[in-house]
FIBA-671285 format. One record per residue (C-alpha): residue in three letters; z, x, y. Coordinates in steps of 0.02 Angstrom, whole numbers, plus 50000, padded with zeros to 5 digits. Layout:
<rs>
AlaZXY;...
</rs>
This chain:
<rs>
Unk583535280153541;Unk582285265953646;Unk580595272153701;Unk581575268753870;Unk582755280953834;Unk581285293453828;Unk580535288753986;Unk580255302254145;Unk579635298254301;Unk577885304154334;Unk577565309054127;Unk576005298654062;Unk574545299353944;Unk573155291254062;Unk571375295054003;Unk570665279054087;Unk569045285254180;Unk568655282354366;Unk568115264854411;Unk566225264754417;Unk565945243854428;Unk566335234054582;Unk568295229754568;Unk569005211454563;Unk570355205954677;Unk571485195454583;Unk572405181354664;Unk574255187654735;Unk574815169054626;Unk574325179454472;Unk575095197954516;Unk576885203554513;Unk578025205054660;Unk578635221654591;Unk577995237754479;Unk578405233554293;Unk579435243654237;Unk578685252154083;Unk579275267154007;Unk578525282254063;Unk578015294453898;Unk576685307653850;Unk575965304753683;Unk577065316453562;Unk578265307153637;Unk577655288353577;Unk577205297853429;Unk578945304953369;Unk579785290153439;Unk578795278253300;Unk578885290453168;Unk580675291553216;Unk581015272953178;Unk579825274053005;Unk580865284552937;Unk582355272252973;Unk581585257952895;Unk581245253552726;Unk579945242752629;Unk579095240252471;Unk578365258552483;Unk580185266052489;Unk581055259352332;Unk581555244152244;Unk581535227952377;Unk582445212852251;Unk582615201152388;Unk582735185152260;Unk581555170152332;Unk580505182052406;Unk579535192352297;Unk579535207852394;Unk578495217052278;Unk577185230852288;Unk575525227152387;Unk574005235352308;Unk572815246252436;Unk571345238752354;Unk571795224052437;Unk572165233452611;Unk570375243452609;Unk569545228152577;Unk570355218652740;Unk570235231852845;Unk567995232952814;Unk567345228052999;Unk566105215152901;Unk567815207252899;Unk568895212253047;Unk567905212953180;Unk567355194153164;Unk567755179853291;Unk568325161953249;Unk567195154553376;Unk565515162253289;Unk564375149353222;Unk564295147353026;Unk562605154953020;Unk563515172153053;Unk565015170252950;Unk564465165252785;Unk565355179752692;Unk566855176252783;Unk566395156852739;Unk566255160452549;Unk567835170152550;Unk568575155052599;Unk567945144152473;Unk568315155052333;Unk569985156152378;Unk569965137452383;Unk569305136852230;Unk570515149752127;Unk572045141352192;Unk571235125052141;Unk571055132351978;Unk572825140451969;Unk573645125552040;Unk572955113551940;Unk572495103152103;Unk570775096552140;Unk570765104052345;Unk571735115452449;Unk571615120052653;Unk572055136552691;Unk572815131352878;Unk574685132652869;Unk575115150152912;Unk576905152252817;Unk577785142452662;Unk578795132552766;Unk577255128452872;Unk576625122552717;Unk577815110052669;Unk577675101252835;Unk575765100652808;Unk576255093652617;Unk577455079252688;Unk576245075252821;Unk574665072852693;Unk576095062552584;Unk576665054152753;Unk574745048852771;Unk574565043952581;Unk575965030752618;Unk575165024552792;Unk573515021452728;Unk574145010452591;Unk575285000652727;Unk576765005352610;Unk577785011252767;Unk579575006952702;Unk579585023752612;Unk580675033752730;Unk581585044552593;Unk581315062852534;Unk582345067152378;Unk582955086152368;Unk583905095152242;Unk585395101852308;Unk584705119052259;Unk583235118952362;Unk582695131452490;Unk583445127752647;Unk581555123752722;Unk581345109652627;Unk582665097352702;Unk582105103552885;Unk580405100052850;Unk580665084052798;Unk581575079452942;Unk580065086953043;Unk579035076852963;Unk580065060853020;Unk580955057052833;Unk582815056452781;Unk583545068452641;Unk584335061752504;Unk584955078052417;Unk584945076552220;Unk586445086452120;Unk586145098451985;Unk586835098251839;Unk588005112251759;Unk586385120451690;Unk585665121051840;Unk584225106851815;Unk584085093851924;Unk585535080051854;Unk584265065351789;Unk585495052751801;Unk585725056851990;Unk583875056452024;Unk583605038651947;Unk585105033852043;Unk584345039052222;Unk582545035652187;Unk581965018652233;Unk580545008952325;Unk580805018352479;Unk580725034152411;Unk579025044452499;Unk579245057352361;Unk580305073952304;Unk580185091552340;Unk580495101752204;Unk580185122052163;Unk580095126651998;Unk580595138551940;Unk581915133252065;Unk583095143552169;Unk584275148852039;Unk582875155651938;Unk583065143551793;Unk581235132251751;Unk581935115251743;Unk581575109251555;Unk581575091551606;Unk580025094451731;Unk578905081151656;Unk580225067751635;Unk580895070951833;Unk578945069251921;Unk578785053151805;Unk580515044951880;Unk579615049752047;Unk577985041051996;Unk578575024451906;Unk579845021352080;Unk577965022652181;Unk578395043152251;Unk577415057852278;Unk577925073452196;Unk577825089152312;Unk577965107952224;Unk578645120552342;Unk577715135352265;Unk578925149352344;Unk579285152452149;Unk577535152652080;Unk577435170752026;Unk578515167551888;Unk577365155851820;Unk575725162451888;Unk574345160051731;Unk575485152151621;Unk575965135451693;Unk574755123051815;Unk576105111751956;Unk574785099851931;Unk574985098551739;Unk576845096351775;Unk576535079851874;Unk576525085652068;Unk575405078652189;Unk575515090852321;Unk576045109552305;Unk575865123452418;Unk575685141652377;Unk576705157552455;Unk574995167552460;Unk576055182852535;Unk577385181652387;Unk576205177252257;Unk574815186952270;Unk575335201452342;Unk574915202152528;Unk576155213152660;Unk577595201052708;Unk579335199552793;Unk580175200652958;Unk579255185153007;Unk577485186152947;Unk576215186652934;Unk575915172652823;Unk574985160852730;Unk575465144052627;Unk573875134252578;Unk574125117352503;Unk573275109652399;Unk573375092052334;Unk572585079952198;Unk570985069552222;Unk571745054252294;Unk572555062552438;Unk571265077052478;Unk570515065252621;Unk572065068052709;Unk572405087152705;Unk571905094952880;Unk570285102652929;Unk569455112952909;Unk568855113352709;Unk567465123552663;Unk565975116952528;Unk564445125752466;Unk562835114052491;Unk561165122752444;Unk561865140452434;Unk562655136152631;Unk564305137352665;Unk564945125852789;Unk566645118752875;Unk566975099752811;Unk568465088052914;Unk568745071352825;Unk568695058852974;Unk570685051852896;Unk571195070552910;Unk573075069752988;Unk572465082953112;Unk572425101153141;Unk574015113153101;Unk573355130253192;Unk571905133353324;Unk570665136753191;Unk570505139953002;Unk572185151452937;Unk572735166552923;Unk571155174352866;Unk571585191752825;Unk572885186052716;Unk571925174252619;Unk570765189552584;Unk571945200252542;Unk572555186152410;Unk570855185152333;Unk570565202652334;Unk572145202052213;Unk571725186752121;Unk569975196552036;Unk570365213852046;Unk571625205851933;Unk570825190351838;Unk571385176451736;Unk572175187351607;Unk573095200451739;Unk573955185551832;Unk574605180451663;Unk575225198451645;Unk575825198051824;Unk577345185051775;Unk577655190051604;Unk578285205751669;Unk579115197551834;Unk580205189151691;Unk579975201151581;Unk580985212851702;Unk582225199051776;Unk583145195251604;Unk582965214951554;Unk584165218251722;Unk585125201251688;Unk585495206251484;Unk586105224351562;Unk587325219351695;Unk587915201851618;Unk589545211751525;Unk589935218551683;Unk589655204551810;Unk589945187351788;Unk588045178651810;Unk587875160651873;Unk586945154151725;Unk587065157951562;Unk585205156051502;Unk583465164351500;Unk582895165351677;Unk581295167251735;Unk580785178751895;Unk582445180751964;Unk584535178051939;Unk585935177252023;Unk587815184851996;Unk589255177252050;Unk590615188552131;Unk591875177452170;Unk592895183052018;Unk592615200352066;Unk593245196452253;Unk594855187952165;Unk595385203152100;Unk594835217152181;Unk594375210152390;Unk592605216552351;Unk591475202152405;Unk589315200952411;Unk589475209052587;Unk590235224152496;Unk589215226852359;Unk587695224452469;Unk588465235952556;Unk588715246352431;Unk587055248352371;Unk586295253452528;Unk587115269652532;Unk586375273452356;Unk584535270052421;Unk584235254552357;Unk583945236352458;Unk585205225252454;Unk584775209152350;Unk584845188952429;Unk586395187252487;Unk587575170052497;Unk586215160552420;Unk586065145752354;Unk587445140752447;Unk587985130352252;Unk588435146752184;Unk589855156552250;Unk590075173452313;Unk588015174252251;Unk586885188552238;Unk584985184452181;Unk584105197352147;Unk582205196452096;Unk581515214352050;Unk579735207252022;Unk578285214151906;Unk578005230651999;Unk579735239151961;Unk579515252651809;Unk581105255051678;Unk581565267151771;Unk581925258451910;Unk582615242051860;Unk583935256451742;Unk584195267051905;Unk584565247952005;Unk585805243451851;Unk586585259051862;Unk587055256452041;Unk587525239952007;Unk588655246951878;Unk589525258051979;Unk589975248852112;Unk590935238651999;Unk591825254351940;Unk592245257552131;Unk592615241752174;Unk594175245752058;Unk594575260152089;Unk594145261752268;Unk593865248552358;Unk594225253552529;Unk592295265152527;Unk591435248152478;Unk592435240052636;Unk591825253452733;Unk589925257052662;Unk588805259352700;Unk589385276752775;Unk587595286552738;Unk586655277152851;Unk586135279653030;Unk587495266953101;Unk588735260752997;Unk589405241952959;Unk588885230253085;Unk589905216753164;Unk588515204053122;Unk589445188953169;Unk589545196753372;Unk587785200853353;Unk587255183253287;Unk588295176753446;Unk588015188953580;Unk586255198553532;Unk585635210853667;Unk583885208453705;Unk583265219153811;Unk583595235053870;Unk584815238154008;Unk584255252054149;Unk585515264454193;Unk585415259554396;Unk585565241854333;
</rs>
């Protein structure tokens, strides 16, 4: 039911006292023609019609969330209390440094850490998402090239297993994809790389570990083909909490990387934001990156905007909240914690992948890292039961479907990333499901075809609501 649907005339909640300050006339250019029409409700009734729609939903608090690429995992209310402290929230961009030097130092800290845990030598907290991010990476790169008047470097190489941001931010950014095969291990193919990379290559985005969860083994040999043809080497960072404490992008060989601060460390995320994807860069290119950049000069904390900055990417300084929240997580948990932290996020991806790999046919046959992927094509040979159905499937046993359909290399795919917060007892009760879907999908198939059939509404026709969404709210006299 819509609030709408709720509505009766003359019903309302108005507590709004009398008007006891001379009133201002707006101009008739800025008022309606007509009454909006809002829905009339008392509050019990806005306040069952949102807990109504809670208990429809489902997030991180309600169960396992093993969206793979996205690292859905649990938020800690340490770092919620801590954003939510008026010192914090009740602050205004426009204040003068003077009266936001906590807010300042946050900042810089932040800038510091993911210095530290990026292996990079600066970082701007501006762009407000990953993909954000990347645009901000090619333009610094973009700028890199300018400066030194080496303008014929109009390429951007990209495995064909990258996220699907990274070819549409290059293009944003004003380059041409050259996509770069993988080879049957799921590494980038090095003969294919040294084929496309040449003295118009402006660099190559890579994530690692990349999107089919494997950490490519030839990472230091790939950024040095980038490096000896003149390229930058960008590191998409959607994947970092795999290797979070235990590997530096900047010890690899990037040059730019940015960092998923709402997958990563921990900060409330999905359906759109909100966001935050810092990037950070080496030395050489730091003169570039966006303002605003905070330093500490005698105990002062102050904003800093390199006069060869390409320009601004938001009206001020970030997504602050979010960049708290990521530092909250980054010391309550320290140097050794966010070594723990991935451990167990691979830790828990193979334990899943070693359970269900004599059941379901998994893309690759290695040691992952944070996440895997099985392939149901076989599956959908022989029985009709395709990812749809055991998505499906699983949503009628109370668990969140996985990624579904992607990467678009692997077939029939299903990546699933259960991340570091999921006990044994979860990741068994996830198998199990898994498990018995297969079973079902053999013996009967036609409940997978229709699941899920415990929800609220049933299967969707997605493809008419891609095509033909409703979006807004018809009224009956319409």
């Amino acid at each position: 039911m819509l609030i709408f649907e709720r509505s009766k005339a003359g019903r309302g909640t108005d507590v709004i006292k009398d008007l006891d300050v001379e009133e201002y006339k707006l101009s008739q250019d800025f008022l309606r023609k007509e009454e909006a029409r809002l829905p009339e409700v008392a509050e019990t009734d806005v306040s069952r019609h949102y807990s109504d729609l809670a208990k429809k939903t489902r997030g991180v608090n309600d169960g396992i969330y093993p969206l793979g690429s996205c690292t859905m995992k649990y938020n800690p209310r340490l770092n919620e209390a801590v954003a939510s402290m008026k010192q914090f929230s009740q602050i205004h961009p426009l204040q003068s440094e003077d009266t936001t030097q906590g807010e300042l130092e946050v900042m810089y800290l932040a800038q510091k850490y993911l210095c530290d845990i990026a292996g990079m030598d600066q970082f701007t907290l501006q762009p407000a998402a990953g993909a954000h991010g990347e645009f901000c990476g090619l333009l610094t790169i973009k700028s890199y090239h300018e400066k030194r008047g080496d303008v014929k470097r109009d390429k951007i190489l990209i495995p064909d297993s990258a996220h699907g941001t990274n070819p549409a931010s290059a293009t944003m950014a004003g380059y041409k994809v050259i996509e770069v095969k993988s080879d049957k291990y799921g590494n980038v193919d090095i003969e294919d790389l040294k084929r496309v990379c040449g003295d118009d290559t402006a660099g190559l985005m890579l994530t690692n570990p990349n999107t089919v969860g494997i950490f490519d083994e030839n990472i230091e040999e790939i950024t040095e083909i980038i490096h000896s043809c003149g390229g930058l080497c960008y590191y998409d960072g959607a994947n970092l909490n795999a290797i979070v404490g235990q590997v530096k992008p900047g010890d690899m060989g990037f040059d730019v990387v940015h960092l998923n601060l709402h997958k990563t460390f921990s900060t409330p995320h999905g359906g759109g934001g909100p966001g935050s994807g810092p990037v950070g860069c080496k030395k050489e290119l730091e003169e570039f990156l966006p303002g605003f950049v905070i330093e500490k000069e005698d105990d002062k904390y102050h904003f800093v905007k390199e006069d060869s900055s390409f320009g601004e990417l938001t009206g001020f300084y970030g997504n602050f909240a979010v960049v708290l929240r990521a530092l909250v997580y980054i010391l309550s948990n320290g140097k050794d914690g966010l070594k723990k932290v991935s451990q167990n996020a691979v830790l828990n991806a193979n334990y899943m992948r070693h359970l269900l790999e004599d059941t379901y046919d998994i893309a690759f046959d290695r040691t992952c890292m944070h996440e895997f992927i099985i392939n149901a094509e076989r599956l959908k040979n022989e029985t009709g039961i395709s990812a749809m159905d055991i998505a499906k499937g699983l949503i009628d046993r109370g668990i969140h479907p996985p990624t579904m359909y992607f990467p678009l290399t692997v077939e029939e795919a299903l990546m699933i990333e259960p991340t570091e917060t999921e006990s044994k007892e979860s990741l068994d009760n996830t198998v199990n499901a898994f498990k018995e879907i297969f079973e079902e999908a053999h013996t009967n198939p036609q409940k997978l075809h229709d699941a899920p059939i415990t929800t609220v509404v049933g299967r969707l026709d997605e493809v008419e609501a891609a095509r033909n969404p409703i979006v807004r709210y018809t009224f009956p006299e319409d």
